[in-house]
FITORLUM-844643 format. One record per residue (C-alpha): x, y, z negated; residue number from 0. Coordinates in Angstrom, 1 decimal. Layout:
<sites>
      px      py      pz  num
       X       Y       Z  NUM
...
</sites>
This chain:
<sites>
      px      py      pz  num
   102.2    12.9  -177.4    0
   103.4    16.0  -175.9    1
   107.2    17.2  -176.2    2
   106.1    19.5  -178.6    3
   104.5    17.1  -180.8    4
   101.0    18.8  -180.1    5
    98.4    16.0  -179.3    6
    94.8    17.2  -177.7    7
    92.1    14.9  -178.6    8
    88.3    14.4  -176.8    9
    86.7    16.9  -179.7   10
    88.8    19.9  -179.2   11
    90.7    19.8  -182.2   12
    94.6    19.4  -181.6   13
    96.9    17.7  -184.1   14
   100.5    18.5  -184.5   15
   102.7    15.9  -185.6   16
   104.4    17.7  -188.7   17
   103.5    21.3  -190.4   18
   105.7    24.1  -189.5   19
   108.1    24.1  -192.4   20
   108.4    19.8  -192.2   21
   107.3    19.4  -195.6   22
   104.0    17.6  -195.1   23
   102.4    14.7  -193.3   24
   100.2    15.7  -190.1   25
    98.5    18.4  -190.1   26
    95.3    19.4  -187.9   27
    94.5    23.0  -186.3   28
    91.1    24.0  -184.8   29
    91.4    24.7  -181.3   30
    88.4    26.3  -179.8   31
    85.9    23.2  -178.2   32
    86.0    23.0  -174.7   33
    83.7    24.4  -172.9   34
    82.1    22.3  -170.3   35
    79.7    23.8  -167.5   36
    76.8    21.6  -167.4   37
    76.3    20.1  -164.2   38
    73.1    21.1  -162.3   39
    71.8    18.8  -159.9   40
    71.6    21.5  -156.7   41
    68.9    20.5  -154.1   42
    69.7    21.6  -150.5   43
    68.2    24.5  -149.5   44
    66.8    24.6  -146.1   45
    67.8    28.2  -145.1   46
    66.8    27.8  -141.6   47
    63.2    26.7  -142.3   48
    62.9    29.3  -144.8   49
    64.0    31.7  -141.9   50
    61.4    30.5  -139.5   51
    59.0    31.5  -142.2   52
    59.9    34.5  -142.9   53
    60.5    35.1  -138.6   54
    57.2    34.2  -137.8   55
    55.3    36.9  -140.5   56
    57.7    39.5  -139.4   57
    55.3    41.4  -137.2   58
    52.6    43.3  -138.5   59
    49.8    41.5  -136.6   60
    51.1    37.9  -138.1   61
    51.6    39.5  -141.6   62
    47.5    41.3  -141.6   63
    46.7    38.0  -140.7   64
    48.0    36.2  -143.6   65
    47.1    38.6  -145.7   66
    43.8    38.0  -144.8   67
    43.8    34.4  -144.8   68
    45.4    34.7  -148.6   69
    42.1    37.4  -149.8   70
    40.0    34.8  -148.2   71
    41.7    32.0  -150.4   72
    40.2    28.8  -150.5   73
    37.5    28.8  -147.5   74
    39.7    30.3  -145.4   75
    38.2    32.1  -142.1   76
    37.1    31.1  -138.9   77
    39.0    32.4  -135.6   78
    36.2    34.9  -135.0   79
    35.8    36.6  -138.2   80
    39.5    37.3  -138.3   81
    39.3    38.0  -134.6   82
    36.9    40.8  -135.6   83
    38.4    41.8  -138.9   84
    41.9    42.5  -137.5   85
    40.8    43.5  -133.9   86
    43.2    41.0  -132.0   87
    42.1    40.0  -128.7   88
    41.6    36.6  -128.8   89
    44.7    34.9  -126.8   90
    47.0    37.5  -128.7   91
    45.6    35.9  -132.3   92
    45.4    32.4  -130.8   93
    49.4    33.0  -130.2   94
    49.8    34.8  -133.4   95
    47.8    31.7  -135.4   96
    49.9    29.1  -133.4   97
    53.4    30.4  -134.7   98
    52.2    30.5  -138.4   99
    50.7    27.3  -138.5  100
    53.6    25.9  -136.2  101
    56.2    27.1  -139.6  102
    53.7    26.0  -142.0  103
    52.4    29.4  -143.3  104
    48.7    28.3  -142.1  105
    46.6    25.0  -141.9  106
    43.2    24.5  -139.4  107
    40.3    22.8  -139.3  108
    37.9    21.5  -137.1  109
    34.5    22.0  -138.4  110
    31.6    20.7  -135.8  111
    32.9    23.9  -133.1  112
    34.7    26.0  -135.3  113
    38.1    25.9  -135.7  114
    38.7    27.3  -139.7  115
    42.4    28.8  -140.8  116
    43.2    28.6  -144.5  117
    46.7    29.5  -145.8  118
    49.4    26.8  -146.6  119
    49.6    28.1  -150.5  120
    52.0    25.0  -151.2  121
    54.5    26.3  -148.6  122
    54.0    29.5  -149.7  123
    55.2    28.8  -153.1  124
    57.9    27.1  -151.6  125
    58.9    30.0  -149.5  126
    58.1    32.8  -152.9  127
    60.2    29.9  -155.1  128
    63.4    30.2  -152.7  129
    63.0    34.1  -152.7  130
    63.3    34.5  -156.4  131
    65.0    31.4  -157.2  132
    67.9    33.1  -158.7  133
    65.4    35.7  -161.4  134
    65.1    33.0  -164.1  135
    69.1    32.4  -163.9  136
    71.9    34.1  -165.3  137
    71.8    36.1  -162.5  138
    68.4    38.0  -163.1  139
    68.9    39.8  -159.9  140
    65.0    40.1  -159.7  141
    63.3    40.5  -163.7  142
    60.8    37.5  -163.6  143
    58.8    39.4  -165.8  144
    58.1    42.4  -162.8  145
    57.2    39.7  -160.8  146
    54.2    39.1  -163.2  147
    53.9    42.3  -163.4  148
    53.2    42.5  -159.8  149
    50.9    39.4  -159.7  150
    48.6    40.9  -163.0  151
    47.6    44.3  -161.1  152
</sites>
């Protein structure tokens, strides 16, 4: 017991040892419960990865090409199609295709002599998950709801 003959107990209510004026037994007075932030487990974000990512589709080249590898969503393209759809020369988009599949943006195949690009979709939720992590929290920096918006038209 406190000095003051207040006691606090584990639901939030307080009890006081004697009313105010003495004539009664114990008397309890609501105190406001305690309000407890509810611990979220907090993964570790990998900032640095998610940098490389967002590095290697910061030129426009690397960027048409993804976009072009996301249209072509699930078959993906061979080298020379996207050689000729973008207009790379082909050591330029050979170096431009090693640095997004190098950060994960892209994945390759060997098919008999063709070598076929598709676009990591799991990596690029991972990558559009850390970018709007903090929309569907308190936060709501970015409205989840004109991100569907986006993704609808």
């Amino acid at each position: 017991m406190r000095s003051n003959g207040v006691r606090a107990t584990s639901n939030g209510v307080r009890a006081t040892k004697l009313c105010a004026d003495g004539s009664c037994g114990p008397c309890i007075e609501e105190a406001p419960p305690v309000q407890r932030k509810i611990a979220r487990k907090r993964v570790a974000i990998d900032f640095a990865r998610f940098a490389d990512m967002l590095s290697a589709m910061g030129t426009e080249p690397r960027l048409r090409i993804m976009h072009l590898l996301i249209t072509a969503h699930p078959q993906g393209m061979v080298v020379g199609d996207i050689q000729v759809q973008l207009d790379i020369a082909p050591s330029t988009l050979s170096h431009h295709l090693d640095k997004l599949r190098n950060e994960g943006l892209v994945k390759v195949r060997r098919d008999k002599k063709f070598l076929w690009y598709t676009a990591d979709t799991a990596s690029l939720q991972e990558l559009l998950g850390f970018l709007f992590s903090e929309c569907c929290s308190g936060n709501q920096a970015v409205k989840a709801t004109a991100i569907f918006e986006l993704c609808r038209g």
